[in-house]
C-alpha positions in Angstrom: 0.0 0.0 0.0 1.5 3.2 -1.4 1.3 6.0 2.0 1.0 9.8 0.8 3.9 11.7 2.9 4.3 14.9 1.6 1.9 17.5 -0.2 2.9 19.7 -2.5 0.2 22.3 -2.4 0.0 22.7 1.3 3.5 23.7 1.5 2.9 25.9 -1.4 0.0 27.6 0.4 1.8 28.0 3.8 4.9 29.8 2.1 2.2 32.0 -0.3 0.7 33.2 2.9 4.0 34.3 4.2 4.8 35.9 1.2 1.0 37.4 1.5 1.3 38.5 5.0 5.3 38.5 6.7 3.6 38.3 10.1 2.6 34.4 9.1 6.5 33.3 9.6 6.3 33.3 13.5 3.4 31.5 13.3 4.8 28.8 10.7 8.4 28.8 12.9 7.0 28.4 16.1 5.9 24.4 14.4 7.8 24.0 11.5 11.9 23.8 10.5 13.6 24.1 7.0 13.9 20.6 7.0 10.1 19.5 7.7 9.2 20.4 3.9 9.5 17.9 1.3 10.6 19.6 -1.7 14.3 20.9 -1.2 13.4 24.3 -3.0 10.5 24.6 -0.5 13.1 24.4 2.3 15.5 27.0 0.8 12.7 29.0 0.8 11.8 28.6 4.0 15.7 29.0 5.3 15.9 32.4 3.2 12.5 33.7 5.1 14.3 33.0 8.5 17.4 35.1 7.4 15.1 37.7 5.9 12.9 37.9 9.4 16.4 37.7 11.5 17.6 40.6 10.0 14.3 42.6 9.9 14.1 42.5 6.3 10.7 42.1 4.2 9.9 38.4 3.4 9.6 39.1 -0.3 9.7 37.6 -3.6 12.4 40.1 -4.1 14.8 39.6 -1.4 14.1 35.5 -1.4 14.8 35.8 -5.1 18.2 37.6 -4.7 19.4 35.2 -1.7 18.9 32.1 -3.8 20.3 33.5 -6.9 24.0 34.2 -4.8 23.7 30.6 -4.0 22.6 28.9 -7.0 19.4 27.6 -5.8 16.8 29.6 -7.6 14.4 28.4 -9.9 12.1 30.4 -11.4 9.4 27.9 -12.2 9.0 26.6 -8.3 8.8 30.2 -7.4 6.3 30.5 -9.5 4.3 28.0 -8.3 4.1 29.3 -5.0 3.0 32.8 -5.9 0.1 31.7 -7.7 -1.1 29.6 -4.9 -3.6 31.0 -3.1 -2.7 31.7 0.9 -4.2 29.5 3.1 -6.1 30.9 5.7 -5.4 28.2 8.6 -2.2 28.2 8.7 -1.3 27.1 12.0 -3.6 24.0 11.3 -1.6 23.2 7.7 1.7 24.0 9.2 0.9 20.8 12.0 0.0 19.0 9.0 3.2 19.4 7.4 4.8 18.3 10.5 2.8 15.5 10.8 4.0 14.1 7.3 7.7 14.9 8.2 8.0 13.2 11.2 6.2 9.8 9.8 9.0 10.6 6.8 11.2 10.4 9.5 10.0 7.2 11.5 9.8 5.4 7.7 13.5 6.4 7.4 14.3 4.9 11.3 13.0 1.7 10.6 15.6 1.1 8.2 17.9 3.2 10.4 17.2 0.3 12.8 17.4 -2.7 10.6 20.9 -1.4 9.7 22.1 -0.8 12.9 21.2 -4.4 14.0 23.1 -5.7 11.0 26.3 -3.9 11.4 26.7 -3.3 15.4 25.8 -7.6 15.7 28.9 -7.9 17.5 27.6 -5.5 20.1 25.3 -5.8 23.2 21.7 -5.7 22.7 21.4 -3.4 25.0 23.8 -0.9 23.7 22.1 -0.7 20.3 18.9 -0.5 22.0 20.1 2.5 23.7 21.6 4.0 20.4 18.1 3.4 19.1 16.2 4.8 22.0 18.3 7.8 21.2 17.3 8.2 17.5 14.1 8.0 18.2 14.2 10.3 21.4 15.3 13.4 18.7 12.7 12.5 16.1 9.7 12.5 19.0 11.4 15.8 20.3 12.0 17.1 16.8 16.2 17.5 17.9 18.5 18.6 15.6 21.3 16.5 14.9 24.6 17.2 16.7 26.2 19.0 13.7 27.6 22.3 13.8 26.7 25.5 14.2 27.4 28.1 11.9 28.5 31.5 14.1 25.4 33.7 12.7 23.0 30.8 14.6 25.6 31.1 17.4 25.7 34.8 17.8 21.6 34.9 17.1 21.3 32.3 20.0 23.8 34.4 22.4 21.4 37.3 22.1 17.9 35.7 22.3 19.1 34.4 25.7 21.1 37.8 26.5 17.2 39.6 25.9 15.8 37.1 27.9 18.2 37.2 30.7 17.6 41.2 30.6 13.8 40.4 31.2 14.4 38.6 34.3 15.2 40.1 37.9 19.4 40.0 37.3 19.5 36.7 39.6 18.1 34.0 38.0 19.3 32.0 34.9 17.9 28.9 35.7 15.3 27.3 38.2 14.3 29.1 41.2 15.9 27.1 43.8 13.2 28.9 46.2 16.7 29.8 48.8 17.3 33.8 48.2 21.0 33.1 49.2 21.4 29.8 47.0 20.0 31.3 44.2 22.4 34.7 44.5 25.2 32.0 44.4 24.3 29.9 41.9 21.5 31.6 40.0 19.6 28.6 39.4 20.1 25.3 38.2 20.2 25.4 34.6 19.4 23.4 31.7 21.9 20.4 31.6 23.3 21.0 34.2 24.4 18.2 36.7 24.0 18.8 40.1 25.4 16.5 43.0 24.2 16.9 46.7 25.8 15.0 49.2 26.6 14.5 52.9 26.3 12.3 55.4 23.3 10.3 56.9 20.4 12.8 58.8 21.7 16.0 57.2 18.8 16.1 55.7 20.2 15.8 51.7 16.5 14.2 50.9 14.7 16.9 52.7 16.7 20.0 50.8 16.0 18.1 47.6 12.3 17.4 48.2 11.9 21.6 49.4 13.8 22.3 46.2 11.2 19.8 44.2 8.6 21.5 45.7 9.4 24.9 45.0 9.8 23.7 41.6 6.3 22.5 41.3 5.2 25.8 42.9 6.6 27.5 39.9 4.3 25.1 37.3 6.8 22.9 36.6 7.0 18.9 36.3 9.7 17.2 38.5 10.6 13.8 38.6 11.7 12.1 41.3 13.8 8.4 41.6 13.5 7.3 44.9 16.1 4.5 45.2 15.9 4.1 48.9 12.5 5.3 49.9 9.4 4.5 49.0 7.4 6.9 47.2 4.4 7.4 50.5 7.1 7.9 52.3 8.5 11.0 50.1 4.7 12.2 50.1 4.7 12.4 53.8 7.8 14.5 53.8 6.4 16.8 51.2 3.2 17.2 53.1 4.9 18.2 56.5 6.7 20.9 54.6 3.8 22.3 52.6 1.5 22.0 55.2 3.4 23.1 57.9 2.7 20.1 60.7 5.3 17.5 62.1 6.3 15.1 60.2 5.7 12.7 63.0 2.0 13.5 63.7 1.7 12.9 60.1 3.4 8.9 60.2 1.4 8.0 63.7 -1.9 10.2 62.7 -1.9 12.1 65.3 -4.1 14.6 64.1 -6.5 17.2 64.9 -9.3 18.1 62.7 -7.6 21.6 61.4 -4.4 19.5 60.6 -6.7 17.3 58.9 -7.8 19.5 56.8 -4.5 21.4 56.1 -3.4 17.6 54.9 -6.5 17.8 52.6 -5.8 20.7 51.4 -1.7 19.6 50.6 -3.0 16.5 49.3 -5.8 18.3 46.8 -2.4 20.6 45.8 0.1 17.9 44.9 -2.4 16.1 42.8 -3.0 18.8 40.6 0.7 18.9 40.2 3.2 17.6 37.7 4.9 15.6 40.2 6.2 11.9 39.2 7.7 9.0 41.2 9.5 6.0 40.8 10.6 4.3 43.8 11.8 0.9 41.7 14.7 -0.1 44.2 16.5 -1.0 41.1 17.8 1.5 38.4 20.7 2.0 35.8 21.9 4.2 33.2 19.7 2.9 30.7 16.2 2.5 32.5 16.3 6.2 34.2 17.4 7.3 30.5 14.7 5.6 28.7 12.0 6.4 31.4 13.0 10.3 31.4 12.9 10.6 27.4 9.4 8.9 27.2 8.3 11.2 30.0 9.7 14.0 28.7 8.1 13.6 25.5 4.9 13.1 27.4 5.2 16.2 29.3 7.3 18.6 28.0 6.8 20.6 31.4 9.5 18.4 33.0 12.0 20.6 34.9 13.7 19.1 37.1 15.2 15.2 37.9 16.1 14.0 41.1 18.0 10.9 41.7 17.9 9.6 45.4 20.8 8.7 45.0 23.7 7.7 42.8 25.8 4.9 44.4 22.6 2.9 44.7 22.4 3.1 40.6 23.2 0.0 39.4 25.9 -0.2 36.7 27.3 -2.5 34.1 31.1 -2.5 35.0 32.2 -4.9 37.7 34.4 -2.2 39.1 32.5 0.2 41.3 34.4 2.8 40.5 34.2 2.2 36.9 30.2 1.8 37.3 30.4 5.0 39.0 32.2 7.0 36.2 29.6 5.3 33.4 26.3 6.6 36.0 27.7 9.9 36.3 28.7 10.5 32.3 25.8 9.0 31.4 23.5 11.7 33.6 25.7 14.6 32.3 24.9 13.2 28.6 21.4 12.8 29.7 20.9 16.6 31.2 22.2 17.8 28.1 20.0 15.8 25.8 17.1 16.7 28.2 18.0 20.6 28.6 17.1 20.0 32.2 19.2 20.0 35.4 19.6 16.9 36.9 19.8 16.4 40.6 21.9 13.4 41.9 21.9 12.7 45.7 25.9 11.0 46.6 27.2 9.3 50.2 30.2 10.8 51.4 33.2 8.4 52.6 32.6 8.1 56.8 36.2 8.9 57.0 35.5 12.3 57.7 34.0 11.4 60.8 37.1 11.5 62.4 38.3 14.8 61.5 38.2 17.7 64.1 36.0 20.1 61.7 33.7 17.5 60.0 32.7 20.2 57.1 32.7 18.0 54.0 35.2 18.5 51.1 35.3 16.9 47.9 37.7 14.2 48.2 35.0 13.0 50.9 32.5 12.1 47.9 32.8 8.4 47.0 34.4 7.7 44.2 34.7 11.3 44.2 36.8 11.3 40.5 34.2 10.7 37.9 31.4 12.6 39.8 33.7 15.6 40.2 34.8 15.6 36.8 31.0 15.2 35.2 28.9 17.5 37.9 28.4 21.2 37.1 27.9 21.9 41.2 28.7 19.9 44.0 26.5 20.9 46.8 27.6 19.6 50.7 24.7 19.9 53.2 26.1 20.0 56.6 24.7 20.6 60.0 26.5 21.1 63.2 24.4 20.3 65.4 24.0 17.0 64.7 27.3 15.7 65.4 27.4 18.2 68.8 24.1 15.9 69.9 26.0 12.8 68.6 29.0 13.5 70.7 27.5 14.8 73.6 25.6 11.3 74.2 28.2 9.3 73.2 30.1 11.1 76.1 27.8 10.5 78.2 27.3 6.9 77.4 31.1 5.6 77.9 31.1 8.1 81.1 27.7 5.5 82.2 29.9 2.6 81.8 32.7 3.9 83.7 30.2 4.7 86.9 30.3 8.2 86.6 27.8 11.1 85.7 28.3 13.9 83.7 26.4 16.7 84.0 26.0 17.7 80.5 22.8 19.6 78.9 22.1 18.4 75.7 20.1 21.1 73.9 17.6 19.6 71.3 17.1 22.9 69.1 13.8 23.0 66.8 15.6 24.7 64.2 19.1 24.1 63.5 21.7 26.5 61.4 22.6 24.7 58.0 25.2 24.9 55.7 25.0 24.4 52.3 28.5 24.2 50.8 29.4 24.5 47.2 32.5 22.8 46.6 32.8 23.1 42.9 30.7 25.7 40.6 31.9 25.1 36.5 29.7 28.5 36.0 29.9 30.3 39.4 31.6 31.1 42.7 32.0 29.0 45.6 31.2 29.7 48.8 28.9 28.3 52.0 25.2 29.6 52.2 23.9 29.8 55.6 20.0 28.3 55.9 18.1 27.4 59.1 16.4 23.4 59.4 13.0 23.2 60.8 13.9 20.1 62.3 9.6 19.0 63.1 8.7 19.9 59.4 12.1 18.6 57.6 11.8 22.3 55.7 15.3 24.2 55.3 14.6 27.6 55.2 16.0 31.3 54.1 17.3 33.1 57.3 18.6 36.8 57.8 22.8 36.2 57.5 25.1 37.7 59.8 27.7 39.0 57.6 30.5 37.2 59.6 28.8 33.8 59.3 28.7 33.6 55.6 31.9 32.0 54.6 32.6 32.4 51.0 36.1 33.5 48.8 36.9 37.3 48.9 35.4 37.0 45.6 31.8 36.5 46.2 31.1 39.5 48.4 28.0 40.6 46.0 26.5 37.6 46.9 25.5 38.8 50.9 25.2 42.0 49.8 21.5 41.8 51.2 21.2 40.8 54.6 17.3 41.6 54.9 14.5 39.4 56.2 13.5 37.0 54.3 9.8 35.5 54.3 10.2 31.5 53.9 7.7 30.8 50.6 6.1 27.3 51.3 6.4 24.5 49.1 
């Protein structure tokens, strides 16, 4: 059965009604690409029109004429043929049609793509060409242009689109809003493919700062999704309530509830739902099952803006060398932030041996196998809380002084809300530098604080980044 997969007088109408009206291009670009038209004259058309309405020129016979002549690609009867087509009215409606036949020219051309990569790569793993062809298919579903270069007048175009949109922002923010005043002066957002690794050591609180990160996220309309290695996902849910909702995360696991904290919990639960918020708490992930879930979702819901992984050394990975499986996780997260354009959020362990250090302040030689991860992650984030190794020590003191038959008279001060740090120990993009936050210990929320200017410990270099010390009203999750 012979299929139809192009038509020649749509694509004439669509580029007669931008010759008919120059507005119609932004309309046309916003769904279609040079490339989506069949006929090759109808795409060096269509490439001319983008120069023309790049360089504010009139998208005219004339000037489209005069650009294909320099390059040898005009023909007089094909231009012809578009002028005496009438415009179509609907254009947005022919332009998705157009589309539509492209990207079926595209999947007819990837299933031979696929036979042939079967044939020559049969020495290879299945899996491996599976992922090669999961990554074909990814850029034809989300339209991707190939990895080729780019010519500097696209470069230099590109620079100043985001320079403009930059400008129409507040001066802080280049990526997502972390919802921390003081994190977001320091790193101005997580960015699109960016790889971001948060670690420290067990009851820091590293799954609490992501999930009030996550949440601010979703607060700004955004999807996040979340791989919960180690928890499952009620369990997440019941952390996110607390925070959002504003009661203790303990009266939430054993019920202990009034009937207006009932009803604040309704009222979390009613807002979550209604959010773009997705979980996987499959014990068991690699490379190429987060990869292949994240490009299906994302193609699902385009909204996607932020991945969390909780957290990388429980990733399972195809080398027998840790280390080795380490490096191939972390690449392979980089690669896939990139392809994605979204940041990507891995929580890491730190080695124990830090434990036995006077000032327990993480570094990043105390990341396990710190090499790969440091070499791959765009920020390295170290949560760190003083207070819990003052408790720690302060009952372990007690306890061998028990065993000993004596008593020490030592008052071990349980605060509700502890001072936290949040240490960037590598920034590709950015300064480095400790931001000061306060831990709600009953609602696992980290919070904005008002800084003392002598507790902020950053290089001489990021003084802009304390430069305001004022109040600053906590926005819930």
């Amino acid at each position: 059965m012979e299929i139809n997969l192009h038509n020649l007088d749509i694509e004439r109408g669509v580029l007669s009604a931008i010759l008919f009206d120059g507005d119609n291009y932004e309309k046309v670009a916003a769904i279609l690409k040079p490339k989506d038209f069949y006929l090759p004259f109808h795409q060096n058309v269509f490439k001319i029109m983008e120069v023309l309405y790049k360089k504010d020129y009139p998208i005219d016979e004339t000037f489209i004429k005069e650009e294909l002549t320099k390059q040898g690609k005009f023909d007089e009867a094909l231009m012809f043929d578009i002028i005496s087509t009438a415009p179509v009215e609907m254009i947005e409606s022919y332009s998705k049609e157009i589309k539509d036949k492209a990207l079926k020219r595209g999947l007819l051309h990837f299933s031979n793509v696929v036979k042939q990569e079967v044939y020559e790569k049969n020495d290879e793993r299945a899996v491996d060409i599976v992922e090669d062809i999961q990554s074909k298919l990814f850029k034809i579903a989300t339209e991707s242009e190939a990895g080729d270069f780019k010519e500097m007048d696209i470069v230099t175009t590109l620079t100043l689109d985001y320079i403009k949109e930059q400008m129409q922002k507040d001066g802080l923010l280049t990526g997502l809003d972390t919802g921390f005043v003081d994190l977001n002066r320091m790193t101005s957002g997580f960015n699109e493919g960016d790889l971001i690794i948060i670690a420290a050591r067990p009851a820091m609180g590293k799954t609490s700062f992501v999930l009030n990160i996550a949440g601010n996220v979703l607060k700004n309309d955004k999807g996040v999704a979340i791989f919960s290695l180690e928890m499952p996902a009620e369990q997440l849910m019941l952390r996110m309530i607390s925070a959002h909702s504003s009661i203790p995360l303990q009266d939430v696991r054993t019920g202990n509830l009034n009937d207006e904290q009932i009803s604040k919990i309704t009222a979390s639960l009613d807002y979550f739902s209604k959010k773009k918020l997705f979980v996987d708490d499959n014990s068991i992930q690699n490379i190429h099952s987060v990869r292949a879930k994240l490009r299906k979702l994302k193609t699902l819901h385009p909204e996607l803006g932020l991945v969390i992984i909780d957290y990388l050394q429980l990733m399972v990975g195809d080398a027998k060398e840790r280390h080795v499986a380490v490096a191939e996780i972390s690449r392979g997260l980089k690669m896939l932030a990139r392809e994605l354009k979204i940041p990507i959020i891995a929580l890491s362990q730190l080695n124990r041996g830090l434990e036995s250090r006077p000032d327990k302040r993480p570094m990043m030689s105390d990341l396990r196998e710190s090499g790969a991860i440091e070499q791959d992650a765009d920020i390295i984030m170290f949560v760190y809380r003083d207070d819990v190794y003052r408790i720690r020590e302060a009952k372990q003191a007690i306890k061998e002084a028990e065993k000993e038959g004596k008593k020490l008279d030592i008052q071990i001060e349980d605060k509700p809300i502890e001072t936290a740090e949040i240490i960037i120990g590598k920034q590709r993009n950015g300064p480095t530098g400790t931001v000061i936050l306060q831990f709600n210990k009953a609602f696992t929320r980290f919070e904005d604080r008002a800084l003392n200017i002598n507790e902020y410990q950053a290089t001489p270099t990021e003084f802009e980044a304390i430069s305001d010390n004022q109040p600053v009203e906590m926005a819930p999750i």
